[in-house]
Each structure stands twice: as C-alpha cells, then as structure tokens.
C-alpha positions in Angstrom: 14.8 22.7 35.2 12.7 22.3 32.5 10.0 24.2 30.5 7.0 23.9 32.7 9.4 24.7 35.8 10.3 27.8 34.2 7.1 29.3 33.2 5.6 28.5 36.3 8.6 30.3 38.8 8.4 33.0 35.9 4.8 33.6 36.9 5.7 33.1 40.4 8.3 35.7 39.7 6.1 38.6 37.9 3.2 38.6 40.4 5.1 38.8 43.6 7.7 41.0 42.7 5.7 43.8 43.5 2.9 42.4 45.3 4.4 42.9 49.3 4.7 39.1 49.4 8.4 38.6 48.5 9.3 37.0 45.2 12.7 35.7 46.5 10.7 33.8 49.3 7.8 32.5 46.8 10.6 31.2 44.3 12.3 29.3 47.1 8.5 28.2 48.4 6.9 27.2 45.6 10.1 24.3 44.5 9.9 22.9 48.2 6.1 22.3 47.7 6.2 21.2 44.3 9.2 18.9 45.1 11.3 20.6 42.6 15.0 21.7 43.6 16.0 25.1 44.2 16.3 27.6 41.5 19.3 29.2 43.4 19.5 32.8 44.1 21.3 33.7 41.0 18.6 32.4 39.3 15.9 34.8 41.3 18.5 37.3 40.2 18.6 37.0 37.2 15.0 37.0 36.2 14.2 39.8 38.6 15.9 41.3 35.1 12.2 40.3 33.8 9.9 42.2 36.1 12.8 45.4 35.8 12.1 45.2 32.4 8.3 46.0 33.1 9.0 48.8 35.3 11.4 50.7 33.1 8.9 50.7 30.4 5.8 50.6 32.4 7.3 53.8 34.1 9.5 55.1 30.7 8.3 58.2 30.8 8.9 59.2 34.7 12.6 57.4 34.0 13.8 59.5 31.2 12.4 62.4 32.9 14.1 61.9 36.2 17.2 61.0 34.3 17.6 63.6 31.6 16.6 66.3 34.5 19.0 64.8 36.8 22.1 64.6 34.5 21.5 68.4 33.0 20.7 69.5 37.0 24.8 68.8 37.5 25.9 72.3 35.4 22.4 73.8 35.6 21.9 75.1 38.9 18.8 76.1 38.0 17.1 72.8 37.7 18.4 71.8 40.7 15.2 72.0 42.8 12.5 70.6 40.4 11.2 67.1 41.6 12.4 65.2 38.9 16.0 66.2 39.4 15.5 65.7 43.3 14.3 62.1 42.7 17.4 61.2 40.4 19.4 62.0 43.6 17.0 60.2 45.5 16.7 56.8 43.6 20.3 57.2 43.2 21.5 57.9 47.1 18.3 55.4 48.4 20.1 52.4 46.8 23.5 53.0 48.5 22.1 51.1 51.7 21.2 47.8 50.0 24.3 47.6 47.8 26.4 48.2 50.4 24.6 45.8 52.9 23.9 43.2 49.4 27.6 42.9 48.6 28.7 42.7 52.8 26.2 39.9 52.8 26.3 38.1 50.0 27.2 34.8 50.9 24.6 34.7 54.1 21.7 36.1 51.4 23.3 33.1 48.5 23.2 30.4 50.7 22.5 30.6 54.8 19.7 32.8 53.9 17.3 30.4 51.9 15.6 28.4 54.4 12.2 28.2 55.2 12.1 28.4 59.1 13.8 31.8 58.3 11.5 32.7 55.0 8.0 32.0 57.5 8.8 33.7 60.2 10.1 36.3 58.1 6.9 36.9 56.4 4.6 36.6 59.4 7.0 39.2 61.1 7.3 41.3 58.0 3.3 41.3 57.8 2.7 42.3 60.8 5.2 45.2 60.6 3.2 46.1 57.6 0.1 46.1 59.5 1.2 48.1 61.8 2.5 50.9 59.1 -1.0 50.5 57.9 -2.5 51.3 60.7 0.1 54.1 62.3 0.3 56.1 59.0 -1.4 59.5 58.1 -1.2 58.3 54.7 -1.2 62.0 53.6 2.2 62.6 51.8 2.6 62.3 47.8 5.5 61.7 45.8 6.3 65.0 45.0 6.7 65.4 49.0 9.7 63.2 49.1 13.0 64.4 50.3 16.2 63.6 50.8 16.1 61.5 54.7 12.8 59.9 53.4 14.6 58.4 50.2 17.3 57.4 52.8 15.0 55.7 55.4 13.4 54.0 52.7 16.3 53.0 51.1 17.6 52.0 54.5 14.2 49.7 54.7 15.1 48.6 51.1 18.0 46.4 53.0 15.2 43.9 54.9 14.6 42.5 51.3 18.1 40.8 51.5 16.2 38.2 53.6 14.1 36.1 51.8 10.0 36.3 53.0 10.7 40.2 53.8 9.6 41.4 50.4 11.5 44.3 48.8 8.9 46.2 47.7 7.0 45.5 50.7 9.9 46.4 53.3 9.9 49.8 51.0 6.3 50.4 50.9 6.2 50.1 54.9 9.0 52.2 55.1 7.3 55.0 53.1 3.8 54.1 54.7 5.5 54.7 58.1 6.2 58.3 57.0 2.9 59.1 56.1 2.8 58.5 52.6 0.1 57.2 50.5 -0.4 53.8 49.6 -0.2 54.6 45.5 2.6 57.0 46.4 4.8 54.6 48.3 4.0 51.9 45.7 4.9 54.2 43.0 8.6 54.8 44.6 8.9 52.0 45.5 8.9 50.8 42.0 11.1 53.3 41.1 13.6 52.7 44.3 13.7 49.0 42.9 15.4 49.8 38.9 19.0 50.2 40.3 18.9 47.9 43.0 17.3 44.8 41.1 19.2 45.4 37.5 22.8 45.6 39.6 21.7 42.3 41.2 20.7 40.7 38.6 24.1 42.0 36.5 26.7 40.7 39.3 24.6 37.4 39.3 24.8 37.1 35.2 28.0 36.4 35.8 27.2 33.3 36.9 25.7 32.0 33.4 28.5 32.7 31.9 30.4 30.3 34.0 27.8 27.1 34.0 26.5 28.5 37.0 22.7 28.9 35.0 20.7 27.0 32.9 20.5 29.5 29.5 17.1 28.4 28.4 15.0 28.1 31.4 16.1 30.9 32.7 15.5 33.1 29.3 12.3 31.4 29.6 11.4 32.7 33.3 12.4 36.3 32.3 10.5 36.9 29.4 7.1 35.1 31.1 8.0 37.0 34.7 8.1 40.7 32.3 4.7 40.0 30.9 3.0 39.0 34.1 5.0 41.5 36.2 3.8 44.8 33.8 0.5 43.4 34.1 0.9 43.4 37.8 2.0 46.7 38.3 -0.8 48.2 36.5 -3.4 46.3 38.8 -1.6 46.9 41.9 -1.3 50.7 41.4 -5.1 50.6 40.8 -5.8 49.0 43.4 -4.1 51.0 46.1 -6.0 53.8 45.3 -9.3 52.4 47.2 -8.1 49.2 48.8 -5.4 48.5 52.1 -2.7 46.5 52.3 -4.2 44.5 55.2 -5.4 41.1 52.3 -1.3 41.5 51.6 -1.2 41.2 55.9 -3.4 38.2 56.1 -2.0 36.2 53.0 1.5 37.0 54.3 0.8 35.8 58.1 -1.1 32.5 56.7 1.2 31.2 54.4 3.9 31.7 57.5 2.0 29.9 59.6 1.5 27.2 57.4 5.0 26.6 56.2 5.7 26.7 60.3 3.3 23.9 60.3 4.5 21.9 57.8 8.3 22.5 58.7 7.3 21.6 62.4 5.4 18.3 61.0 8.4 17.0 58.9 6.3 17.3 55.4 8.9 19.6 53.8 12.8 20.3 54.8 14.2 23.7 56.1 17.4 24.0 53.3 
C-alpha cells in the first residue's frame, strides 16, 4: 500500500464511519473498484483508532463526565441515579453483546465475511431496515430517556456491524430509531456506544503490526487523515439530523448494493 492508497481509504475511513453506510464495507469496496488489494480487516481495525480518536475529543466533555460520575457512583450511592452515571453503565453493559459475538466470530468477520455478494446485499437489506425504523419510529425519546433494556437492544443491534455493508453506527442508530428516539439522540449514543467497542477492536488487531501483519507507515498515515475527516464528519452529521431524515443514507445505501450486484453478476469485479 502506498501513500496515495492510504490517504484515500483514510478518507474513506473518516466519512463513513459514522455516516450509516458502513466504513468496513466501503474499505473493502473502494480497493475492488480501484483494483487495489484488500487492506485486510486488521487494517480497518486499526484505523477505526483514527475516527475514535475524533469522538473521544469531539465528545471529551460528555466522556469525562460519564466516567468520573460513573466510577465515584460505585461508593456513592447517591449519584447512582444521575444520567451520566446511568450511561457509564450503559455504554459499558451495551458493548457486552458485540464483544462477545466479535471474539465468537472472529475468523468468519476476518476472512469469510469480506465479500461483496455478502457486503451488497447487506447494505440493500440493512437500508431498507433503516427505512423502515425511519418510518415506524415516534422519534420522541432523548438521550436522557435512555435506560437500561434500551442500551441492551441497542447494544444487541450493535452486533449486525460484525458483517461488513451493515454499518455500525447505522445498525445502532436503527436500533435506537426503532425505540422511538430522535435522530440526533440516537446519533449521539451511538457515537458514544461506539468508544469501547471500536478502541478494543482496534487494540486486539494492533497486535497484528507488531507481528508483520501491518504496514507501519500507511497505516499511521490512514489514522491520522481518517481522525481529521472523521471529527469533521461528526460535527456535520449531528447538524444535520436535526432537520433532515436518514432516507438520502436509504437511497445511497440500496444504490450502491444494487450496483455492486450488477457488477458482481456481470463478471467486472470478483466476490473475495
């Protein structure tokens, strides 16, 4: 991989990580179009590092809240019911799902996983389960109306992202659209759901550069560009949300599915 290839899946990286379009699937996509070979998946894993980046200091304040709450919410009973102590427990519970599910997985989501006949149909049907959480939800409920089976279910949802073309922060956002929250509201946990999740990833897959398994300098490369494009992102998506729908994220979703089904089908790009 060289420079170019880095900067460009780095950008690929920091605008779909939390755009409901699937990074993972865009960074195993965009090489099959281009005719470049696949990153790998500890490679997406590893500069997912880049886009957490943005969100722990796009959201600092919220984080050290939640956390410093949290921790002194163990031996002070009395800050047990505040909202930032009840999202510590949960961020913290809502991950159990994926990393359970990640680690039972892992081979099938490292390797079986990453091909495109899976990734299009997965976002078409993805999409279209979007659309329908668009549609269905009241879109009433805020973040501070989160509880504890909500952070579950949408933890649980959390899980779908394991396949690449589901979209992490879109298979969270439906699952907190589905229970009637707002879009900014499910956006905004959902950004906070995705800190433990994504840096533990990307932590067991370090591993790997340590071993040969990664290329040092493209990859350093694709972090740092996929931080400043991913903070950049969040800003303009949480904006956004607060007058538009997720139905553009529907349509992109179901057309770029359809026309990697066409192309697969017509023999101008390989499955694996």
């Amino acid at each position: 991989m060289n420079v170019v290839e880095a900067t460009v899946l780095g950008i690929v990286q920091g605008l779909t990580e939390f755009l409901p379009i699937s990074s993972s699937g865009h960074l195993l996509i965009v090489p099959k179009l281009v005719g470049w070979d696949d990153p790998g998946a500890a490679f997406t894993a590893v500069i997912q590092l880049g886009t957490m980046a943005a969100v722990i200091i796009y959201f600092w304040r919220d984080l050290v809240n939640i956390i410093t709450t949290w921790t002194k919410s163990l031996w002070t009973p009395a800050l047990r019911p505040t909202a930032d102590a009840r999202m510590g427990w949960y961020i913290g519970l809502g991950t159990i799902p994926i990393s359970v599910v990640g680690l039972a997985t892992k081979d099938f989501v490292e390797k079986g996983a990453r091909n495109l006949w899976l990734n299009a149909s997965s976002l078409i049907i993805m999409g279209l389960v979007l659309m329908v959480a668009e549609w269905a939800g009241a879109r009433k409920r805020e973040v501070a109306d989160l509880n504890l089976r909500d952070g579950l279910v949408i933890g649980a949802f959390q899980c779908l992202s394991l396949i690449p073309g589901s979209s992490r922060s879109g298979s969270t956002m439906t699952g907190a659209l589905f229970l009637g929250y707002t879009r900014e509201a499910a956006a905004r946990y959902s950004f906070l759901l995705s800190v433990p999740a994504v840096v533990l990833s990307g932590l067991f897959e370090l591993r790997k550069a340590f071993d040969g398994g990664l290329a040092w300098a493209p990859t350093i490369i694709a972090t740092v560009v996929s931080f400043v494009v991913g903070y950049a992102c969040i800003a303009w998506l949480l904006k956004y949300l607060t007058r538009h729908s997720m139905m553009v994220f529907v349509y992109y979703r179901v057309a770029l599915g359809g026309i990697l089904i066409g192309l697969l089908a017509a023999g101008a790009v390989s499955a694996t």
